[in-house]
N, C-alpha and C positions, 0 to 999 in steps of 0.2 A: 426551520431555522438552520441555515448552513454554519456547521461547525472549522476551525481554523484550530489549527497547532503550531505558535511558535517557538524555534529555538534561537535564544541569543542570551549569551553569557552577559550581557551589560544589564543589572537588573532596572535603573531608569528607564532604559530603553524599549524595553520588554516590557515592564509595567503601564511602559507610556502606549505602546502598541494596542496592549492586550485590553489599556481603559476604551481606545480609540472608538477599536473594533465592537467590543462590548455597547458602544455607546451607538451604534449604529444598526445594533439588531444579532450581532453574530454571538455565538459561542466559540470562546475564547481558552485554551488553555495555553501556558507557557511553561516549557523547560528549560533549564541551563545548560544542558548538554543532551546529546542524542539517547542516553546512556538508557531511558525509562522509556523514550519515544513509543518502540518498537510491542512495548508493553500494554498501550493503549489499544481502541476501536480506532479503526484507520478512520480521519475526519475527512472532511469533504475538499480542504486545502492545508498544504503547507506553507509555512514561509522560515526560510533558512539562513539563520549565518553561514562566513563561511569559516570565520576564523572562532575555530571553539576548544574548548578544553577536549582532550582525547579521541575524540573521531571528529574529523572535518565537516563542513558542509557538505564536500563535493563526495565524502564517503557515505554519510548518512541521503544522499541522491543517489547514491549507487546504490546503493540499499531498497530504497522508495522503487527504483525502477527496477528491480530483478524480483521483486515479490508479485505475486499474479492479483494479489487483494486492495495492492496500494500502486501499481504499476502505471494506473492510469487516474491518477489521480494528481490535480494542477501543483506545481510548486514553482514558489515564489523566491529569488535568492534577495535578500538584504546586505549588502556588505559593505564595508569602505574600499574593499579592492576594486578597484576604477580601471585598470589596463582595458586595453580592447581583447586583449588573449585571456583573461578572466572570463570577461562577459563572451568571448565566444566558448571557452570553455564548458562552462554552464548550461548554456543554451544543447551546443552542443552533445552533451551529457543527457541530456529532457529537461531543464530548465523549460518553466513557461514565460520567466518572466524575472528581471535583474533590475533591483531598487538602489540604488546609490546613497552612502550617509556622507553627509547628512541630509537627510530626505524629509519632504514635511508628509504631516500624517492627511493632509487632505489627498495629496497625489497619492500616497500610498492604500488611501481607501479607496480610492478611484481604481488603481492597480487592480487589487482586490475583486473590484465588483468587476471590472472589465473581462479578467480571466473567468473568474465563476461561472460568467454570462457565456462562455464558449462549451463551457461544460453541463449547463442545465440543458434536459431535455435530449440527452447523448442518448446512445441505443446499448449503452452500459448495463446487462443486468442487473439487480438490487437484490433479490429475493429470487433464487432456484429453489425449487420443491418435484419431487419424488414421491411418490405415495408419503409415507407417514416422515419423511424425511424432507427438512427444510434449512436451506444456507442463505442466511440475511447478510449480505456483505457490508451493508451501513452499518449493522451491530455488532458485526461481526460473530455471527454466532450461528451456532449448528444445533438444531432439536431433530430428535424423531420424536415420532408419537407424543409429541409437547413436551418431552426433558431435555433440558440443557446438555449436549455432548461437549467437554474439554477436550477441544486439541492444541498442539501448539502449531507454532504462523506455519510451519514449512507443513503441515497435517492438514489445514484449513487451505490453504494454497492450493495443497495436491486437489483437496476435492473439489474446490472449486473449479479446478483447471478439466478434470475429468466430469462432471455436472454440466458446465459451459459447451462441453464439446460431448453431448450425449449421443449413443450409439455411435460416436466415430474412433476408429482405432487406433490409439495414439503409441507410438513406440516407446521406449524406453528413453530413448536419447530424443526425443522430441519433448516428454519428460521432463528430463533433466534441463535442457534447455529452457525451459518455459519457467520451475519452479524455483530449481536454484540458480540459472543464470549461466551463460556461455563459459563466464571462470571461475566455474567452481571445478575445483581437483578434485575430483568424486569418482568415486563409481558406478555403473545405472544399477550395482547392487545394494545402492542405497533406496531407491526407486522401493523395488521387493520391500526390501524393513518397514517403506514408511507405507507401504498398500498395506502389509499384515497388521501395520498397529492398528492402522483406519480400520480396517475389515470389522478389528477385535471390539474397537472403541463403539462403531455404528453398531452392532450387533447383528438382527435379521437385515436390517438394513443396507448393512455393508457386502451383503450376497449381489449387489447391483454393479459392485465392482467385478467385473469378470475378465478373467485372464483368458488372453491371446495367445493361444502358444505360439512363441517363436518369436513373436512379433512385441507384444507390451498387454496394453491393457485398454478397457472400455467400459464407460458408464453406462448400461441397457435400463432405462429405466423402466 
């Protein structure tokens, strides 16, 4: 059952979305604002306002797209902004796909099924595993040896991004690039902080992260 998450401050609207959808086989959650989004297990589609209380659409897509766990996952924008420089905005952005209000809900289920269907069957990994170590990126969740490890998104990203690209050597600013995104004001001495907290958090397991002197870092599994 493919899961959906929408944001739209109009609660009719979102209620009417979220019955639609519901009513045609999907799991369905809605929020009013981006603000808890980021809190969840990344679902299988978005679908975005774009005029919301506190962080925009087009910021909570910037978001979706600089994270390595949700980067490639469809999103749908909903709006009443109709310009042509909206919708290429969007798109442009990684918008998959821009629904007009007032919209009816059979196009917009069809919308729906249409993008999914581009994305069932991708060469997307789902599940990386390591010896006693396993990253379910539909659950979003990391165990070794069967317990649950807590990290947070930017911890879960890193390993993922270092698992995905096993025995290859990834630098620091390739790094950086990938997990927080081309504008983030950082340092790659942030890199460091967040390998040592993994290291600490994975336990033996975290010995698979091996440092490159000079260069960054590699997952040897």
């Amino acid at each position: 059952m493919n899961s959906i998450y929408i944001v739209e401050d109009d609660e009719a609207i979102r209620e009417l979305v979220i019955y639609a959808l519901k009513k045609e086989g999907f799991e369905v959650k809605g929020f009013e604002s981006g603000k808890e989004l980021f809190e969840q297990s990344p679902p299988d589609l978005y679908i975005l306002d774009i005029m919301l209380p506190g962080e925009d659409g087009y910021t909570i897509l910037k978001k979706i797209r600089s994270m390595v766990s949700t980067k490639s996952i469809p999103v749908i924008m909903l709006t009443s902004k109709t310009s042509e420089f909206d919708k290429v905005r969007a798109l442009d952005m990684g918008a998959d796909d821009y629904v007009e209000k007032p919209f009816g809900v059979m196009e917009l289920i069809s919308r729906v099924k249409a993008v999914l269907r581009r994305y069932i069957g991708s060469d997307k990994p789902t599940v990386l595993q390591s010896g006693k170590l396993v990253l379910d990126v539909d659950k979003h969740e990391v165990k070794v040896d069967g317990n649950q490890i807590y990290l947070t998104l930017k911890e879960f990203d890193l390993l993922y991004y270092l698992m995905k690209n096993m025995n290859i050597v990834l630098s620091r600013d390739q790094i950086m690039n990938e997990v927080w995104g081309f504008d983030f004001e950082g340092e790659t001495r942030t890199v460091d902080v967040h390998i040592r907290t993994l290291r600490m958090k994975l336990g033996d397991a975290g010995e698979n992260i091996q440092t490159v002197r000079g260069v960054g870092y590699k997952f040897g599994g």
